[in-house]
C-alpha positions in Angstrom: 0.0 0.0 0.0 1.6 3.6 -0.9 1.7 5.4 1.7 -0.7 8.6 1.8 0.2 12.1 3.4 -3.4 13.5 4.4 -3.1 17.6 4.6 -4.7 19.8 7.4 -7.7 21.6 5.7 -6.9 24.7 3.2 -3.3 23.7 3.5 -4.0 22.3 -0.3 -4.1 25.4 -2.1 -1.1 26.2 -2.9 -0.2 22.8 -4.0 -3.0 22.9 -6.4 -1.5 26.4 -7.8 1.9 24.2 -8.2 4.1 24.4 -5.1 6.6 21.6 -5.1 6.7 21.6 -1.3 4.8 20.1 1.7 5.8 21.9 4.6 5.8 19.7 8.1 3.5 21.6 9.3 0.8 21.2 6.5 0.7 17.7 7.3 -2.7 16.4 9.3 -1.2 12.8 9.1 -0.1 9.7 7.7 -1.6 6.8 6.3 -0.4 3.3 5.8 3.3 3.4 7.0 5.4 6.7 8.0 7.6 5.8 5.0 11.3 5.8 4.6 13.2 8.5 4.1 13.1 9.0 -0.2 10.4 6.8 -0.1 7.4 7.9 -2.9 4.5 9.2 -1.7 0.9 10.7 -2.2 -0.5 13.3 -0.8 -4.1 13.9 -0.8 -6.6 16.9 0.7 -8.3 17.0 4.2 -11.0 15.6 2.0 -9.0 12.5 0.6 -8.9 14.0 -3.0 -5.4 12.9 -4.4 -3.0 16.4 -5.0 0.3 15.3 -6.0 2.7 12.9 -5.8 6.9 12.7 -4.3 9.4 12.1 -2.4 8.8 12.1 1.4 11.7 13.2 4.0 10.3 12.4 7.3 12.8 14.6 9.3 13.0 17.8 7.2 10.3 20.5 7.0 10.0 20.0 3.7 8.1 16.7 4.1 7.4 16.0 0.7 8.7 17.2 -2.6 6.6 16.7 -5.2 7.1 15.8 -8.2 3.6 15.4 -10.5 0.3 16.9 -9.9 -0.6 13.5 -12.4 -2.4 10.5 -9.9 -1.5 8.3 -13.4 2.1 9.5 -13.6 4.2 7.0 -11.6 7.2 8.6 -10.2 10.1 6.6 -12.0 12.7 6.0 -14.6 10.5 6.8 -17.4 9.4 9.9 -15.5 13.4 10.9 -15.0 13.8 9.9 -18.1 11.1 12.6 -19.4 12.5 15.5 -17.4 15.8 15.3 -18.1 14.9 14.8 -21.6 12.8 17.9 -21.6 15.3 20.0 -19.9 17.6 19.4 -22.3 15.1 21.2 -24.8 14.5 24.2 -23.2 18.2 24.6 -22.9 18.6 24.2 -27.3 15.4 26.4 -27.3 17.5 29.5 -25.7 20.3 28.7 -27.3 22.6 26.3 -25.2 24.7 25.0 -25.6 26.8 27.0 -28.1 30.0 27.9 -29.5 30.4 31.1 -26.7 29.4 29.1 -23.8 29.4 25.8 -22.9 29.0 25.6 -19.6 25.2 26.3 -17.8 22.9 24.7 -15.7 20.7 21.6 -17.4 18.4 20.7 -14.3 16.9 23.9 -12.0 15.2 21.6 -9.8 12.1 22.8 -8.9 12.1 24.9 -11.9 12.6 21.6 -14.1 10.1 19.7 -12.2 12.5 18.1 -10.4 12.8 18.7 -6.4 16.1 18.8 -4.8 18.1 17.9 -8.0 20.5 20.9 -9.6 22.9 19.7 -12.8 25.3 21.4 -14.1 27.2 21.1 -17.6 30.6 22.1 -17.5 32.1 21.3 -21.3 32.1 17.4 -20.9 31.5 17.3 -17.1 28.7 17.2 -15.5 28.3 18.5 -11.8 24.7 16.7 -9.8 23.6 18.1 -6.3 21.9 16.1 -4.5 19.2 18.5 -2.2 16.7 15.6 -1.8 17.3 12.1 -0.5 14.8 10.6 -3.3 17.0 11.2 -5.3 20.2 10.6 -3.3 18.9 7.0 -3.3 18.2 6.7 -6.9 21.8 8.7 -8.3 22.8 5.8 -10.4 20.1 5.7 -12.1 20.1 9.3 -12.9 24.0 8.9 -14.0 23.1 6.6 -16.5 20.7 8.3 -17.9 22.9 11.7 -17.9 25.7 9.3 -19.3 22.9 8.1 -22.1 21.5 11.6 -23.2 24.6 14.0 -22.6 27.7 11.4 -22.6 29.8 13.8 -20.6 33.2 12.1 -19.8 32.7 12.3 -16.1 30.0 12.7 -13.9 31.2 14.4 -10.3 28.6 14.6 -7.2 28.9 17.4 -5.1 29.3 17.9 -1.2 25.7 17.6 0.7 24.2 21.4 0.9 22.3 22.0 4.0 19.4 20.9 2.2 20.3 17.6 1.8 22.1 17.5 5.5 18.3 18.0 6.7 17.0 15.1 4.6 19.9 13.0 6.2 22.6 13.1 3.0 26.2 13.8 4.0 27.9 12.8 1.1 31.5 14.3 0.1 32.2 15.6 -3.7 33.4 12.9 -5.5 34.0 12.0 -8.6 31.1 9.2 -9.4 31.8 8.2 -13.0 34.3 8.1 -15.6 34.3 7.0 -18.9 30.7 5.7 -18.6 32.2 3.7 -15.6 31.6 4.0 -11.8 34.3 5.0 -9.7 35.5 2.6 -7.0 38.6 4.4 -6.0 37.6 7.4 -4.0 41.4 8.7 -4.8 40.6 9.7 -8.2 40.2 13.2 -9.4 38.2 14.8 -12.6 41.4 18.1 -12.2 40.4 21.0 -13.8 38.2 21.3 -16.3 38.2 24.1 -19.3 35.4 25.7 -19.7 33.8 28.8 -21.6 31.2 31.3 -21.0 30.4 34.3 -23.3 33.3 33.6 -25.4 36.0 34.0 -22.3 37.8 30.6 -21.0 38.1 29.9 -17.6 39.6 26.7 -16.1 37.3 25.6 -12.7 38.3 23.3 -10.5 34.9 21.4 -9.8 36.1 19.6 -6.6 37.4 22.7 -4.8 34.8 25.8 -6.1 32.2 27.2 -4.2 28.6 26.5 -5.2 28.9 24.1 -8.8 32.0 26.4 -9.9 31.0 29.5 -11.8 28.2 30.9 -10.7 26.6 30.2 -13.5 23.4 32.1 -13.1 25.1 35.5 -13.5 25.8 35.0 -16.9 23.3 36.9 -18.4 24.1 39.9 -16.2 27.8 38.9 -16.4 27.3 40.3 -20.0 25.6 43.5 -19.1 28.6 44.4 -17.3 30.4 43.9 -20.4 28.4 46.0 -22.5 28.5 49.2 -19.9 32.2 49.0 -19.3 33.7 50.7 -21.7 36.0 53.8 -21.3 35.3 53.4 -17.0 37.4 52.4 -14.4 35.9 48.7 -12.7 35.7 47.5 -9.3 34.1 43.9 -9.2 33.4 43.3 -5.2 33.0 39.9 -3.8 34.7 38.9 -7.1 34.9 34.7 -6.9 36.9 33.3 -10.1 36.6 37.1 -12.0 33.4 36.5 -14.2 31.9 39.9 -13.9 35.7 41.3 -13.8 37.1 39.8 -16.7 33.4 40.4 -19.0 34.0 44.3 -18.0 38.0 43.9 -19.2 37.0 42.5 -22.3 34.4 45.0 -22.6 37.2 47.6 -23.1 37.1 49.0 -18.9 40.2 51.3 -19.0 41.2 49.4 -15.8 39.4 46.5 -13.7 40.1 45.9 -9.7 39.1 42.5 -8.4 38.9 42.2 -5.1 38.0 39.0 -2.7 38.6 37.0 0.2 39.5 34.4 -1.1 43.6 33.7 -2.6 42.6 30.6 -4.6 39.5 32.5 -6.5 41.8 35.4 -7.4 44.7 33.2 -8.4 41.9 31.5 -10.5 40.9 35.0 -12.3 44.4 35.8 -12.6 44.8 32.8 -14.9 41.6 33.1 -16.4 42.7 36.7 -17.8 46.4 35.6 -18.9 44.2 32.8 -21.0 42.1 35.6 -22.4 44.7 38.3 -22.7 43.0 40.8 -20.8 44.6 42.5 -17.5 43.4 42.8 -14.3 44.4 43.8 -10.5 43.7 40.9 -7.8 43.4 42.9 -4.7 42.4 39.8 -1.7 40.2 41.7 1.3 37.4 42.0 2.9 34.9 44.1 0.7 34.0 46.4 3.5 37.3 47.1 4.6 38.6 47.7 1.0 35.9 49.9 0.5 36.9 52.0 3.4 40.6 52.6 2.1 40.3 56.3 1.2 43.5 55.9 -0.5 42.3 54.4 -3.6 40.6 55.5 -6.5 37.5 56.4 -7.5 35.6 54.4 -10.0 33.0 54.7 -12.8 31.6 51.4 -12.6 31.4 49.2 -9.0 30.0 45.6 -9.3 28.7 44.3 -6.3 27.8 40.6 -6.2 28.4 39.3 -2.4 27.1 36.3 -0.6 23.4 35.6 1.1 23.2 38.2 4.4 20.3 36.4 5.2 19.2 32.4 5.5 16.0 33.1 7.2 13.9 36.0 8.0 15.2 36.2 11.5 17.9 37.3 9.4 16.5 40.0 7.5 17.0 43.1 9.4 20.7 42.5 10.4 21.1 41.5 6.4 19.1 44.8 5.2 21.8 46.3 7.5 24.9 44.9 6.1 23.6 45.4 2.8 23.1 49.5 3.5 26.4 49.8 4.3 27.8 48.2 1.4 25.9 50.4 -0.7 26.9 53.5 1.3 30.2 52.6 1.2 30.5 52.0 -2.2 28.7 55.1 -3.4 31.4 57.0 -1.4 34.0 55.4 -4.0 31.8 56.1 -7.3 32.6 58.8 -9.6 29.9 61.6 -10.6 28.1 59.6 -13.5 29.4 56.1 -12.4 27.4 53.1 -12.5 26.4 50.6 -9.4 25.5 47.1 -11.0 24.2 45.2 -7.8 23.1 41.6 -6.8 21.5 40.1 -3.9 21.3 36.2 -3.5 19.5 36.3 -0.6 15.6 34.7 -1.3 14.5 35.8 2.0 14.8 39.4 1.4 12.1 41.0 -0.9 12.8 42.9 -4.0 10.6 46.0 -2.8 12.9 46.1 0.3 16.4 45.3 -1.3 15.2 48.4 -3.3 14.3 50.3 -0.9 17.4 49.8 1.1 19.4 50.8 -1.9 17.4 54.0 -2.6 18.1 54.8 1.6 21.6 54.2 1.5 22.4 56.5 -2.1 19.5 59.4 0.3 22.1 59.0 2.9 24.8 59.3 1.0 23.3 62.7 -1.0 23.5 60.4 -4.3 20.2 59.8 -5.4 20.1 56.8 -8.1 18.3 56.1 -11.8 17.6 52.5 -11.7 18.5 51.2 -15.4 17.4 47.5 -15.4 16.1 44.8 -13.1 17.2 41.4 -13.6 17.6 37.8 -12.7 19.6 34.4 -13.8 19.2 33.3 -16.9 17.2 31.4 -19.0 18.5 28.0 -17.7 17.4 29.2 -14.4 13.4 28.6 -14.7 11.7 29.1 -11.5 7.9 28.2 -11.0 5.6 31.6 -10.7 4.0 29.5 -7.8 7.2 29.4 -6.4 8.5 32.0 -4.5 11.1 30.8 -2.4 12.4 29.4 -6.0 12.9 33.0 -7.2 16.2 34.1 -5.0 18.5 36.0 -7.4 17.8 39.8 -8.7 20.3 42.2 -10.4 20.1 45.7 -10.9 22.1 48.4 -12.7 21.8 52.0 -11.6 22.8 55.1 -12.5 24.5 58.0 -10.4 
């Protein structure tokens, strides 16, 4: 008997609108077994009509994470099969792969109909996250049929997120198949791959980057930054590898500062720019504390792209904080008629209020702002419009 997750009334709603989640606390109770842990489930209304169908986690929040609203859809290898197949598609349909970049994101998850799963494309490596013990149980089959439909030359699985942590995985990056081959011997490494995005070549080391490597949703605003930087002077704050640096270098900045904590992500961008030909400084600090180095220059463009302030809303007035003082900061270090081209990772903080922080802190700072353009990742980033917590990244360019 499949076991069925019975909701507390009106808790159905959104589910029927398309939310991929059932929260904990929606639950009313459980019939027929409590279910293992990746274990398929349905879930059904206080009035036993059936609503969707997934993977239930019985010590994360997130009890279930659907993954058909079908009650004649089984959830299996045909149905991976059919996701993966149609996520491929919508990445031809925009255009990726293609001779500029061949690196971007082929699974969104929840965006792609698939809960908990992220895959990347990096050249002929593929990168999986595993956010959802479902799949976590079922990973070889979903390596074979990566290895069928994109026959990368390796496959690596990354590090458990905190996601997956809560679901009970606590797997390591590895490298999980070669060569169409699994991979006994834990000692082997995929190296460095070479990859390209926009036309500009970058060699990422999958096994020791942050996030899946390249941050590959700020491509599309990655190439903004290009467009706007030509004739200024660049700052790129809270640079990583150099993507935003090295697109403004390339887009003919007069000079380009990269500045980050991190010594192996700015010896990365320095390689990345002798491989491109382009020049930039490495400068490794803190963001705030370079910021507040009245020594240096002015600048006409100032990139800021720093990590989530805020993991829940318990968070969000200390991150609204830190945020207004990066923005103040900065607009104390931007030349009359500069640009600001600004990003905020953090889902729990509202657009409305990330704007209005920003408008506060240029008030404060007696440099009132024209906002050019609001934006978000690109098109193989689909989020769900039922979705919110799905819809986490926005970019903004503004003018001084």
């Amino acid at each position: 008997m499949t076991t069925r997750v019975i909701l507390k009334r009106g808790r159905a709603k959104p589910l029927w609108h398309g939310h991929p989640w059932v929260y904990a606390q929606a639950v009313e109770r459980i019939e027929g077994g409590e279910g293992e842990p990746g274990d398929v489930v349905d879930v059904h209304d206080a009035s036993g009509t059936f609503v969707a169908r997934g993977f239930i986690s019985p010590a994360s929040s997130i009890r279930v994470r659907l993954l058909t609203q079908r009650e004649d859809e089984a959830v299996d290898d045909a149905l991976f099969r059919r996701r993966l197949e149609r996520a491929i598609a919508l990445r031809r349909a925009v255009g990726l792969p293609n001779a500029e970049t061949n690196c971007y994101r082929l699974v969104n998850a929840e965006g792609d109909q698939m809960s908990g799963l992220v895959v990347d494309v990096y050249n002929d490596i593929v990168a999986v996250q595993l956010n959802s013990v479902g799949f976590y149980e079922r990973r070889e089959t979903l390596y074979s049929l990566l290895e069928e439909l994109l026959s990368p030359r390796s496959i690596i699985e990354l590090g458990a997120t905190r996601f997956a942590r809560s679901e009970g995985v606590n797997n390591a990056t590895h490298l999980a198949r070669m060569d169409h081959a699994e991979v006994d011997d834990q000692e082997r490494h995929v190296g460095p791959v070479d990859v390209r995005e926009l036309g500009l070549e970058y060699t990422i080391d999958l096994e020791q980057a942050q996030k899946t490597g390249l941050f590959l949703d700020q491509r599309e605003n990655r190439r903004i930054v290009g467009q706007v930087a030509n004739g200024r002077r660049v700052l790129d704050l809270y640079s990583y590898v150099g993507g935003f640096a090295l697109a403004a270098a390339r887009g003919g900045a007069t000079s380009v500062v990269a500045v980050d904590a991190s010594p192996r992500a700015l010896e990365t961008a320095q390689d990345a720019a002798k491989k491109n030909h382009l020049s930039i400084q490495t400068v490794e600090s803190d963001a705030f504390r370079y910021l507040g180095d009245s020594d240096d220059p002015s600048f006409d463009l100032i990139v800021l792209d720093p990590p989530k302030f805020a993991r829940s809303r318990r968070e969000l007035k200390s991150a609204l904080k830190g945020y207004r003082k990066l923005h103040r900061l900065a607009l104390k270090r931007l030349a009359p008629g500069g640009l600001i081209a600004s990003a905020c990772c953090s889902q729990v903080v509202p657009t409305t209020e990330w704007q209005r922080m920003i408008a506060d802190a240029a008030g404060g700072a007696g440099r009132p702002l024209t906002q050019l353009l609001l934006n978000g990742p690109g098109p193989d980033h689909p989020t769900l419009p039922s979705f919110a917590e799905g819809d986490y990244l926005r970019f903004a360019l503004f003018a001084s």
